[in-house]
C-alpha positions in Angstrom: -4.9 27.6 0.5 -4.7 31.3 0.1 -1.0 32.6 -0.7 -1.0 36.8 -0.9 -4.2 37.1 -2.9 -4.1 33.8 -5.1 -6.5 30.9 -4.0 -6.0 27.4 -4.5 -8.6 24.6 -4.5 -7.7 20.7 -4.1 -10.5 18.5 -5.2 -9.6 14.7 -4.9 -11.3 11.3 -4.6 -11.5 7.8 -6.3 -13.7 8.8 -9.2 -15.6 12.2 -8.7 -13.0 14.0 -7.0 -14.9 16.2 -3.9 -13.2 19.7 -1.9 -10.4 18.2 0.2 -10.9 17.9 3.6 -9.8 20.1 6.5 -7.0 18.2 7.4 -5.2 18.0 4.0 -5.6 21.3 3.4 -4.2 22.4 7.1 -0.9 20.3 6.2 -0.5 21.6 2.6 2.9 22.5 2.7 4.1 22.8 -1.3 2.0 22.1 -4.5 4.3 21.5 -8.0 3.2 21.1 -11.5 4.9 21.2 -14.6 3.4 21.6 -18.0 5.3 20.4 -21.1 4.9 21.0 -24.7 6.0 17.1 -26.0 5.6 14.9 -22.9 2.7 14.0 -20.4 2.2 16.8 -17.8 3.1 16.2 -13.7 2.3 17.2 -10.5 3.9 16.7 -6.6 2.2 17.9 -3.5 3.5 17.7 -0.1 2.0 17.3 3.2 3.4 17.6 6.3 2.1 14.5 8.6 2.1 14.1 12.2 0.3 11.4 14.8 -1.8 14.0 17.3 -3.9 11.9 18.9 -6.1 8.5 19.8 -7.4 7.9 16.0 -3.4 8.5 15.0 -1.8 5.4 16.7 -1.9 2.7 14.1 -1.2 4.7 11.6 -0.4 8.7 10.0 -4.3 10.0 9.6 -2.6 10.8 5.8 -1.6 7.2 5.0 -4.8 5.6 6.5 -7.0 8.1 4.3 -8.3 6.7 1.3 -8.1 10.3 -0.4 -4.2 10.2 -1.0 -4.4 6.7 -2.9 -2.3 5.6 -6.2 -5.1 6.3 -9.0 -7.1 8.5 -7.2 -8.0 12.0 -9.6 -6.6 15.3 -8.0 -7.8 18.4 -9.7 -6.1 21.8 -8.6 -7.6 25.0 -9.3 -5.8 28.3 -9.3 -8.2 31.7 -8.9 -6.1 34.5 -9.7 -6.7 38.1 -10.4 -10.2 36.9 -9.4 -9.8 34.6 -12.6 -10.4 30.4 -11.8 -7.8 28.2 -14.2 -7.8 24.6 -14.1 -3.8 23.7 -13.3 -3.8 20.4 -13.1 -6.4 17.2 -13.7 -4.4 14.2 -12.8 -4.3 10.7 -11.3 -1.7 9.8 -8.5 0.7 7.8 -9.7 3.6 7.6 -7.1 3.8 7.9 -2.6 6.7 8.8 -0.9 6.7 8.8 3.0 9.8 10.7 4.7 9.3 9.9 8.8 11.2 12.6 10.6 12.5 12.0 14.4 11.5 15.6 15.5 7.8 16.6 15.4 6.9 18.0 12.5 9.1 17.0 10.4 7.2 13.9 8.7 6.4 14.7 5.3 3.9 12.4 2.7 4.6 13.5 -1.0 2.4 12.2 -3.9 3.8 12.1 -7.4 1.5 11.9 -10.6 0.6 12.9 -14.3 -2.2 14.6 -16.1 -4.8 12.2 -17.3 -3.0 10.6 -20.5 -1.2 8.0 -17.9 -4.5 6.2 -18.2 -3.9 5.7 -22.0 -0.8 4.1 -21.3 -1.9 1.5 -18.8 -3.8 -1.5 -20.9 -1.9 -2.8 -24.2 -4.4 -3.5 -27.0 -4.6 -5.5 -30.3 -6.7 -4.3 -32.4 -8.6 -4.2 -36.0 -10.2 -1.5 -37.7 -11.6 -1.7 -41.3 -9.8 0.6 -43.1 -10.1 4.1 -40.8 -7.9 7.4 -41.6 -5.7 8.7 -39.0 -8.2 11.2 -37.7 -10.9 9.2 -37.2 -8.5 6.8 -35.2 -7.6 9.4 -33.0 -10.8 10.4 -32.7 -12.6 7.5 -31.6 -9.6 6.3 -29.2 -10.6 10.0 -27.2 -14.2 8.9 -27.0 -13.4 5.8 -25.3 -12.9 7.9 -22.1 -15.7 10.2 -21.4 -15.2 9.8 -17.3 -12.4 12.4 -17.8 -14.1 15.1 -19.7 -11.8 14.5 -22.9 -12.8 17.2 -25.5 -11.2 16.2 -28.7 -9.5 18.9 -31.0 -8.6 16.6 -33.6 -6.9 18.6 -37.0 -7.2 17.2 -40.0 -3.5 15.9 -41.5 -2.4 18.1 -44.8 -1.7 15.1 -46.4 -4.8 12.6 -46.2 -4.3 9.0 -47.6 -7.7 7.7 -48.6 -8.0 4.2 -46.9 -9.1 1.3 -48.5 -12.9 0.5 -47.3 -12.5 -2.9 -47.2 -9.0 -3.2 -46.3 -8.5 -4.5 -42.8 -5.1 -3.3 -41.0 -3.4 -3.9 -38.2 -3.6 -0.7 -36.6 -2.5 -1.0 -32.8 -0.2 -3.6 -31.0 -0.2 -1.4 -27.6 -1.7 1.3 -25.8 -4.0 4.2 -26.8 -1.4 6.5 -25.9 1.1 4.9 -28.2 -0.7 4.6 -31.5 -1.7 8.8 -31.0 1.5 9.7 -30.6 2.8 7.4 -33.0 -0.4 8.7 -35.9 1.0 12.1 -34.6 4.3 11.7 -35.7 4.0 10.3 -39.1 2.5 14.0 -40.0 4.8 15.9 -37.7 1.5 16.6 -35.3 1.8 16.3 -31.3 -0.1 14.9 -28.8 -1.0 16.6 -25.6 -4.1 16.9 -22.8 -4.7 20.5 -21.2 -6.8 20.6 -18.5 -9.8 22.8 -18.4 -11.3 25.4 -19.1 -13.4 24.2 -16.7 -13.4 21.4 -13.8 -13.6 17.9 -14.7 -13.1 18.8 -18.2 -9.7 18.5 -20.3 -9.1 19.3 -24.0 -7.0 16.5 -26.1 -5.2 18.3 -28.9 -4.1 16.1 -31.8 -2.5 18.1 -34.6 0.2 20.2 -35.9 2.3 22.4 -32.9 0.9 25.5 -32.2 3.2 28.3 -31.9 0.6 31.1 -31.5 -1.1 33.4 -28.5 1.4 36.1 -27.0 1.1 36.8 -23.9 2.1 39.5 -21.6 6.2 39.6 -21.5 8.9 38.6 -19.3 11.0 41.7 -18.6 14.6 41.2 -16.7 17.3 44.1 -15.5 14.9 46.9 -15.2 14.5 48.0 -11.9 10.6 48.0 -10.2 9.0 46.8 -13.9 10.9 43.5 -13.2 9.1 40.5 -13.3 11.7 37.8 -14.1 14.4 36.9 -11.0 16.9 34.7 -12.9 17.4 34.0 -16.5 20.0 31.9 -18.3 20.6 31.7 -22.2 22.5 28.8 -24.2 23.0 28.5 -27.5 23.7 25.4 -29.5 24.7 25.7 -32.9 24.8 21.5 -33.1 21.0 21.5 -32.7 19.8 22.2 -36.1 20.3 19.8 -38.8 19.4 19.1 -42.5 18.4 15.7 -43.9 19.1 14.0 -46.8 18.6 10.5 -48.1 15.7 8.5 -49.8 12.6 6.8 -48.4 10.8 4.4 -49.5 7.0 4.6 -50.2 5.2 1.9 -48.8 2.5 2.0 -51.5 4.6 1.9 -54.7 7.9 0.4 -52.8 9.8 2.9 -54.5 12.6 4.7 -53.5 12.2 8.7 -53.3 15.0 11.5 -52.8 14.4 13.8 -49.9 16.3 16.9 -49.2 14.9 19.2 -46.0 17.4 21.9 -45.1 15.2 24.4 -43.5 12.0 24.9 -40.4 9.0 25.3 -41.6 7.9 27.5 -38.5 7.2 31.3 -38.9 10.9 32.7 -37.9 10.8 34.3 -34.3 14.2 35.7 -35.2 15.9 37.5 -37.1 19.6 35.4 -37.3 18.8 32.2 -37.5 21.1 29.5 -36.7 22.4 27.6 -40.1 22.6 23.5 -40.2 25.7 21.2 -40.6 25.2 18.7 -43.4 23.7 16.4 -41.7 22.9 13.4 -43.3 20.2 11.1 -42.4 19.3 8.0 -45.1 15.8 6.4 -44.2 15.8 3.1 -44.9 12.2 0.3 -45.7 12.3 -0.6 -42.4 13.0 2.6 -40.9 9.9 4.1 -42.1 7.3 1.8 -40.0 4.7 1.4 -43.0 4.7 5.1 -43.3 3.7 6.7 -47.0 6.1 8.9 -48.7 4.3 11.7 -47.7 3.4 11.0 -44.5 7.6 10.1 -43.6 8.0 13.2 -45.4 6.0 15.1 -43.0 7.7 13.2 -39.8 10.8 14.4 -40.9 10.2 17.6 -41.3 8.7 18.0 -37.8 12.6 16.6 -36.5 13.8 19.0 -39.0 11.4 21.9 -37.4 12.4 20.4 -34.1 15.6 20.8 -34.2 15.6 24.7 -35.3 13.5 24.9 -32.5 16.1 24.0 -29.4 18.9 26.3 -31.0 18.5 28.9 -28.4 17.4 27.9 -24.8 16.3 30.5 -22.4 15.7 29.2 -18.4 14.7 31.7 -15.8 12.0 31.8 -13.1 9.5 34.4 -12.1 6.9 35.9 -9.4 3.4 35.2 -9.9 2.7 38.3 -7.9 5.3 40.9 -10.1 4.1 39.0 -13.4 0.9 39.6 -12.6 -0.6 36.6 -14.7 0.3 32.7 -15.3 2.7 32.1 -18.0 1.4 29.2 -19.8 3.4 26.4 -21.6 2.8 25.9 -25.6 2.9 29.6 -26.1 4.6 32.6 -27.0 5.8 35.2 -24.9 8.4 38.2 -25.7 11.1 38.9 -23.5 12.7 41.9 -22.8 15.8 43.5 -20.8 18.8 40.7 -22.0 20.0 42.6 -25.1 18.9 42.9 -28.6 20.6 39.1 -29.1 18.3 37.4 -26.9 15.1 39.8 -26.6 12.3 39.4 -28.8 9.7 36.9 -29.0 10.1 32.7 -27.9 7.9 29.3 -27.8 7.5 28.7 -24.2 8.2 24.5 -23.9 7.3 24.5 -20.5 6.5 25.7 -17.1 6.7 24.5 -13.1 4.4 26.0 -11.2 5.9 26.1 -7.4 2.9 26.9 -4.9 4.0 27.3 -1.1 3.3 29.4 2.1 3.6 33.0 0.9 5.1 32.4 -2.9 4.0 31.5 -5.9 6.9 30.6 -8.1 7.3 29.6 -12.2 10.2 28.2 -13.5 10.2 28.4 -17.3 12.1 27.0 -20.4 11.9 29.1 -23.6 12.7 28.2 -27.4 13.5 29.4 -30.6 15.6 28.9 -33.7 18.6 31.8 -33.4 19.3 35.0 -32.1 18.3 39.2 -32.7 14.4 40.6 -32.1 12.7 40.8 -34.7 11.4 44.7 -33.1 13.4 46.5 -31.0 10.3 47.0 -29.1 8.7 44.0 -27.3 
């Protein structure tokens, strides 16, 4: 599909996904996917369907195609400014079949996630003599090389040395579970980006990344607008302190812990302040964590919640932005006013692809209000 200089490229199939056919790309009619910063990644594509002839009496050519099945791999490719990306490597998760009366108004719409989902689909029990959290993680990603899975596993700050000859229960579900459950305990994330080539995606275990500016979103000023609609809210309930005791499952003592404040480099230069919030951890609240490692999980709710003060939703051209805003990010933003200019963590982005436009709709974070520069 061409749409006013950007090209897009469907590959699908049961296993190797191939260049779609004719036919599906003739009846593209919308392509959506969403990137998020702390939950699997989507897509939805829509095709109009239609019965045209001899072959099409038993059945729509779409539904009787073994291309558009649940669990078949879609891979969608984006070449703009002459530039390939990889938007999406998923699997098909969901079908949805809307029969119209008048012709051509049937539509097929498949629903499904990035390539995670199929972490989340066999529950294990397993026993590992005494591995560290990194190695765990990294030998769960090497246990599915048909998806290309690049591991960028970071080594935690604070490393417990495991017992050799210590056997642990270490995983009572899925793959996708126990990496976002290690992740937590050291207030890390979990997330698949697809790319930087075809068939390949890169599985990033470890601390957020609030890094890589990109070029700005600039509102209200005339013909160097790139942004259509932007919304800001502010919530001065979302940060919050905590205070309490946990309990260290080593020594089974009880230890104070006071966090009042982010540990993220400020984007701002007022940032919001916290209502005593108290929060008590209790033995069984802290899952078999360490001291240090609950420690480090509360602090990433602490950072968290800093993080959603401000929120800032809008949407933008492809075309007048001239690049693809990426999720995980930063970007500045300019034209709203010294209070909500400056620089923000983009959390995510829908990518709207359709006849003739090429839409993102974004959602933008950060911890308070006033640019750090009054030049962005």
């Amino acid at each position: 599909m061409n749409v006013l200089g950007i090209h897009l490229t469907l590959l699908i199939g049961p296993s190797v996904p191939v260049p779609a056919p004719l036919f599906l790309i003739e009846s593209l009619q919308r392509v959506e996917v969403t990137h998020r910063d702390s939950s699997r990644s989507g897509f939805q594509i829509t095709f109009q369907i239609g019965r045209s002839g001899p072959a099409d009496l038993l059945d729509y050519q779409h539904l009787s195609s073994p291309l558009l099945r649940p669990f078949n791999r879609i891979i969608l490719i984006v070449t703009f400014n002459a530039t390939p990306r990889v938007l999406m490597d998923g699997i098909i998760t969901n079908q949805q079949m809307q029969p119209g009366n008048e012709p051509g108004t049937s539509t097929l719409t498949i629903t499904g996630e990035d390539i995670s989902v199929m972490m989340s689909r066999v529950e294990r029990i397993i026993k590992r003599d005494g591995q560290s959290d990194q190695i765990k993680a990294t030998m769960i990603l090497k246990d599915y090389p048909q998806y290309g899975l690049v591991p960028n596993v970071i080594p935690p700050l604070t490393v417990e040395t495991p017992n050799p000859l210590e056997i642990t229960l270490v995983q009572r579900g899925t793959d996708l579970a126990l990496l976002q459950s290690m992740a937590r305990c050291h207030g890390y994330v979990f997330y698949i980006v697809p790319g930087p080539v075809p068939f390949a995606n890169t599985a990033y275990w470890g601390p957020p990344v609030r890094e890589g500016e990109q070029r700005a979103l600039t509102f209200n000023m005339g013909p160097d607008s790139n942004v259509t609609s932007l919304n800001f809210q502010y919530n001065s309930l979302s940060p919050v302190m905590v205070s309490g005791n946990m309990m260290d499952r080593q020594t089974k003592q009880s230890m104070p812990v006071e966090i009042s404040k982010s540990t993220r480099t400020p984007l701002v230069s007022q940032p919001a302040s916290t209502l005593p919030y108290i929060f008590k951890v209790l033995p069984e609240n802290t899952q078999g964590e360490s001291y240090m490692q609950a420690l480090a999980c509360t602090q990433g709710r602490i950072d968290a919640s800093f993080d959603n003060t401000v929120t800032a939703q809008g949407e933008l051209d492809a075309l007048q932005y001239g690049d693809l805003l990426q999720a995980r990010k930063l970007v500045g933003l300019r034209g709203a006013g010294h209070s909500y200019d400056g620089s923000y963590y983009v959390q995510s982005v829908t990518h709207t692809i359709s006849s003739g436009e090429y839409k993102q709709h974004f959602t933008l974070t950060r911890e308070g209000t006033g640019a750090l520069s009054p030049v962005v």
